[in-house]
C-alpha positions as CSV (number, residue, x, y, z in Angstrom):
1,X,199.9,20.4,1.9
2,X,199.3,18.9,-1.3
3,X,201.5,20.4,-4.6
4,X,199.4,22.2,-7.1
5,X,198.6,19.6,-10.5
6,X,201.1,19.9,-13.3
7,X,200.6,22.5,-16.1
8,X,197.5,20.3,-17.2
9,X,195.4,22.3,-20.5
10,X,191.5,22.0,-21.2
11,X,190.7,19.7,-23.8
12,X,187.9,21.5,-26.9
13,X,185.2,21.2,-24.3
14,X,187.1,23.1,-21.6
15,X,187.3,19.8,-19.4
16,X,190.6,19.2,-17.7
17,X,192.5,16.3,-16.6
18,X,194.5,17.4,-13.7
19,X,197.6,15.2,-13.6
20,X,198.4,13.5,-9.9
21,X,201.9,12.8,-10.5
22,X,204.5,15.2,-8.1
23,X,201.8,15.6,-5.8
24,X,203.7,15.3,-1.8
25,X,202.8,12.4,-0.1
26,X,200.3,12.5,2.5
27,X,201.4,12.2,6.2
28,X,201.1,8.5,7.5
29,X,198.0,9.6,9.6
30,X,196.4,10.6,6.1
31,X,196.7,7.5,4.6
32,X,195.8,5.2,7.1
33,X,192.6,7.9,7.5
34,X,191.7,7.4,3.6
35,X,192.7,3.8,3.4
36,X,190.4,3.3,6.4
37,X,187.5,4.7,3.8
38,X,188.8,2.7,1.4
39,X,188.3,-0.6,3.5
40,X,184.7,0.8,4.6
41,X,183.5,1.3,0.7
42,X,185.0,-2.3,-0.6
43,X,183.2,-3.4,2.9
44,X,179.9,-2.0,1.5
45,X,180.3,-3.4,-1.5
46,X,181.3,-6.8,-0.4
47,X,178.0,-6.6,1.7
48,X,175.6,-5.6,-0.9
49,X,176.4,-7.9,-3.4
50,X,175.9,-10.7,-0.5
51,X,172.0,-10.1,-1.9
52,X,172.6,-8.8,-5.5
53,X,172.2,-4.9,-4.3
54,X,174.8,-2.1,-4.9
55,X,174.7,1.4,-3.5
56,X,172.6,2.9,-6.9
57,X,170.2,0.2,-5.8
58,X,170.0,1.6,-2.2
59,X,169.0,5.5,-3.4
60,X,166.6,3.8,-6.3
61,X,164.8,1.3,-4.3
62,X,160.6,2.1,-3.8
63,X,160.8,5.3,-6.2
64,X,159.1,3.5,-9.3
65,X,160.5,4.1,-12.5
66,X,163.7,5.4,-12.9
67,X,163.4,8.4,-14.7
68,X,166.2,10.7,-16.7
69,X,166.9,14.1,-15.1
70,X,164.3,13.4,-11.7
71,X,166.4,13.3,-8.5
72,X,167.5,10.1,-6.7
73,X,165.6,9.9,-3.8
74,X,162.9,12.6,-4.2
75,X,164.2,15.6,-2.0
76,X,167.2,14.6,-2.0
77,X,169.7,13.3,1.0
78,X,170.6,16.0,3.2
79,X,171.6,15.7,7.1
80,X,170.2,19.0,9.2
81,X,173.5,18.4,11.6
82,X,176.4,18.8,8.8
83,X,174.1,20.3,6.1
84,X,176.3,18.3,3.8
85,X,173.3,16.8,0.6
86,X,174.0,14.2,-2.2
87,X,171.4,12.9,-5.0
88,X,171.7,10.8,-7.9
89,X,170.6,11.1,-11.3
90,X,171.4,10.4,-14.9
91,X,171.3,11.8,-18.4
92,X,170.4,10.8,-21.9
93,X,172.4,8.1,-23.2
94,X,174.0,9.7,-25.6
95,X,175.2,12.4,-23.0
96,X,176.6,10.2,-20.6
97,X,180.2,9.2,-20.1
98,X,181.4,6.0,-21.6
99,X,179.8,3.0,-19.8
100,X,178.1,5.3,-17.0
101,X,174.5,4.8,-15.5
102,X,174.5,8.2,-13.6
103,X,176.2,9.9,-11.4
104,X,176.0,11.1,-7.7
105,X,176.3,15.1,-6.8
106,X,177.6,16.1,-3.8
107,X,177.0,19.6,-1.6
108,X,177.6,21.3,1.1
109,X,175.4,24.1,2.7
110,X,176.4,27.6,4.6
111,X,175.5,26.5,7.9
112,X,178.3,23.7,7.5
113,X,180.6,25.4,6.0
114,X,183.9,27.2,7.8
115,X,182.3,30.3,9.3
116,X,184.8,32.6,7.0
117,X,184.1,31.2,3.9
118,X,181.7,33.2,1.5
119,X,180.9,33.4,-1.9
120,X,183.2,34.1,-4.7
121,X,181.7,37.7,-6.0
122,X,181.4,37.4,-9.8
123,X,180.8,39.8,-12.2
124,X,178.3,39.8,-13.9
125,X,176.2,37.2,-12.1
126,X,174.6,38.6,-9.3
127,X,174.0,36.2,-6.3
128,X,170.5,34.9,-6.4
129,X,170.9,32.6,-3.3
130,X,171.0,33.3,-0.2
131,X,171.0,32.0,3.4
132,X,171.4,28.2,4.0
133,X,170.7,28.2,0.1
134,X,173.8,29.6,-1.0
135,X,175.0,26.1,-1.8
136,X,178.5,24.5,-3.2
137,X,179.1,21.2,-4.9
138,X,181.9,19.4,-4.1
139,X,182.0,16.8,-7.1
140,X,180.0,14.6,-8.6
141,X,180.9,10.5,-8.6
142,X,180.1,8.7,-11.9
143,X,178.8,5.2,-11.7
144,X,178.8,2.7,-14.1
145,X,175.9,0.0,-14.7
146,X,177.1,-2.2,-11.9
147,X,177.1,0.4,-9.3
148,X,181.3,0.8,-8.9
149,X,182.7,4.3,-9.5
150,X,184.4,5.4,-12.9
151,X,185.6,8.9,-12.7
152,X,185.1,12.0,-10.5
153,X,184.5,15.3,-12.2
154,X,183.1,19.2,-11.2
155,X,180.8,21.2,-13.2
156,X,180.2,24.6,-14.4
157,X,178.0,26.9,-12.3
158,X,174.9,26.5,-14.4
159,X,175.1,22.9,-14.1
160,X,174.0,22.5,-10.7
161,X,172.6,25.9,-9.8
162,X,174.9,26.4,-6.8
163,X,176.8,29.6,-5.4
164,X,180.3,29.8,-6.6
165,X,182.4,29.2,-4.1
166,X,186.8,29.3,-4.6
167,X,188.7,26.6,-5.1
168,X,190.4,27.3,-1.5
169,X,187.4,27.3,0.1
170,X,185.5,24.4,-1.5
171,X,189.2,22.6,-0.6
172,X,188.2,23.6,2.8
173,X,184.9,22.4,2.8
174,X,186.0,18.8,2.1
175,X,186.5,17.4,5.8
176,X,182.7,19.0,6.6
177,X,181.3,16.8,4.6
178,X,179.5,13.6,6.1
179,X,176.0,12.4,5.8
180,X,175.3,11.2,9.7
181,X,171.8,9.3,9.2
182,X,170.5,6.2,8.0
183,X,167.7,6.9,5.6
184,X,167.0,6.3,2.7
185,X,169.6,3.7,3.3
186,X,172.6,3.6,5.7
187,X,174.7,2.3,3.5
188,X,174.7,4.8,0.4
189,X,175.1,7.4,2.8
190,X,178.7,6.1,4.7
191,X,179.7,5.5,1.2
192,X,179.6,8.5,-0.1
193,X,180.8,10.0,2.5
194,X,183.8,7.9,2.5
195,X,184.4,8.2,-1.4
196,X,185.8,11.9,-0.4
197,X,188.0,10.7,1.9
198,X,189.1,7.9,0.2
199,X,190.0,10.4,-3.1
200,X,190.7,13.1,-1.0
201,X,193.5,14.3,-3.1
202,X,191.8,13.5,-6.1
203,X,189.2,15.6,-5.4
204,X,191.2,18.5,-4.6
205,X,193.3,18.4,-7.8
206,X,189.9,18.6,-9.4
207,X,188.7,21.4,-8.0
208,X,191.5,23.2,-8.1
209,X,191.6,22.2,-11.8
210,X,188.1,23.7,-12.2
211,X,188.5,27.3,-11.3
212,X,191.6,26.5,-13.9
213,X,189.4,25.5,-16.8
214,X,187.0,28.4,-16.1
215,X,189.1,30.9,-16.4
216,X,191.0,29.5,-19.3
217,X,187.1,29.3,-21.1
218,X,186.9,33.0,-19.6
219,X,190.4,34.0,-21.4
220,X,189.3,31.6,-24.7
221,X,185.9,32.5,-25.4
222,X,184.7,35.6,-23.7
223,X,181.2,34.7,-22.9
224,X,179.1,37.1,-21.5
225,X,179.0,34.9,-18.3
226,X,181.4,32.4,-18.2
227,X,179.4,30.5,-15.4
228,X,176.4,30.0,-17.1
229,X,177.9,29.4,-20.6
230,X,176.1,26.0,-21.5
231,X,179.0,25.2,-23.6
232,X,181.1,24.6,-20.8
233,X,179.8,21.6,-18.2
234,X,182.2,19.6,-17.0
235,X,185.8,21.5,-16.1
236,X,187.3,19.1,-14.7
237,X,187.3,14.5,-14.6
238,X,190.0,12.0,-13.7
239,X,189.4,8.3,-13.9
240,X,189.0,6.2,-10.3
241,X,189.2,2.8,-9.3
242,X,188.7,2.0,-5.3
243,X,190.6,-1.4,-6.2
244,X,193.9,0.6,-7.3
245,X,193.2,3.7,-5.1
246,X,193.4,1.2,-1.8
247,X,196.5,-0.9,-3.3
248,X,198.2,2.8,-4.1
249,X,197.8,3.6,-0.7
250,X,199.1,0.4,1.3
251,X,201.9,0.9,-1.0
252,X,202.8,4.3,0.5
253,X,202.0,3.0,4.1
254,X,204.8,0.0,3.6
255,X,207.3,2.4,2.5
């Protein structure tokens, strides 16, 4: 099991930066598991730019102009078999992250989840989805303007419209997630489905980190609704690199 982050705090905008030091080192079959997905992403990458194409390119191409806000593809990508979905979209400029383009968000649905896991009740804010809707994002991948990763963060409720699941849970729902299919391009789909296994633990600080920041906004601020406060988006971000991630991990294979 992975040790909780370190006594990180939310910065004026609630957004936490869960530190990664202290954390136990994965067992060997771990590694070589995420440092296999680390090999398949720099593969894709390697392959794409063989014709001038990254993985943004793949979910853009034949959708016309590239619109702020519209979902990348239309509809989404969602596979019927895991019910794990992804899209990709961006924001205004001037709320973007430094040097990002957009940024993928990733979900899974009820029918792939665990079949104990439910949603978190919270007050307040009744449920208003239900079924295979009842939805949970994972995290969302930032990308910046030549299509390589920059940071990994989670969102408020209100951001994405999803069910609120636990952090437990959506910790659980990690190793469910895997888009199976080839369209709209085979590619984008393996690698985002390997991005959360290579950052495996990375992702799980972060979402641990985000029921953190809620309830510190909760405690802080006293909202009405703390998950639909629009002055808390993002709750939780660390920086990535799949160059560093993959040398991080031979390192701890060699020792």
């Amino acid at each position: 099991m992975l040790h909780s982050f370190s006594n990180a705090t939310a910065d004026k905008a609630g957004v936490i930066r869960p530190s990664l030091a202290g954390l136990a080192r994965p067992e060997a079959g771990d590694l070589r598991r995420m440092l296999a997905a680390g090999r398949e992403i720099w593969n894709i990458h390697r392959l794409l730019a063989k014709t001038g194409d990254n993985v943004v390119g793949e979910v853009l191409r034949g959708n016309g102009t590239f619109f702020e806000w519209d979902h990348y593809p239309p509809g989404d990508v969602y596979d019927a078999e895991t019910h794990a979905q992804y899209y990709y979209h961006a924001h205004p400029e001037d709320q973007r992250f430094p040097g990002e383009h957009g940024h993928f968000h990733t979900f899974l649905r009820p029918q792939g989840m665990p079949a104990h896991i439910k949603p978190l009740p919270v007050p307040n804010s009744p449920l208003t989805k239900v079924g295979n809707d009842a939805i949970s994002h994972i995290v969302a991948i930032s990308m910046d303007t030549k299509g390589f990763p920059i940071c990994l963060f989670t969102v408020n409720r209100w951001v994405t419209g999803e069910t609120w699941y636990a952090a437990p849970d959506v910790i659980e729902m990690l190793e469910n997630f895997e888009i199976d299919h080839a369209r709209p391009s085979w590619p984008a789909n393996r690698w985002v489905s390997a991005m959360l296994v290579l950052f495996e633990q990375e992702v799980v600080e972060l979402i641990k980190a985000r029921d953190q920041a809620v309830e510190a906004w909760r405690r802080h601020h006293n909202p009405p609704d703390v998950f639909e406060d629009r002055d808390l988006e993002v709750t939780s971000l660390l920086d990535v690199s799949i160059e560093g991630k993959i040398s991080e991990l031979e390192a701890q294979l060699e020792r």
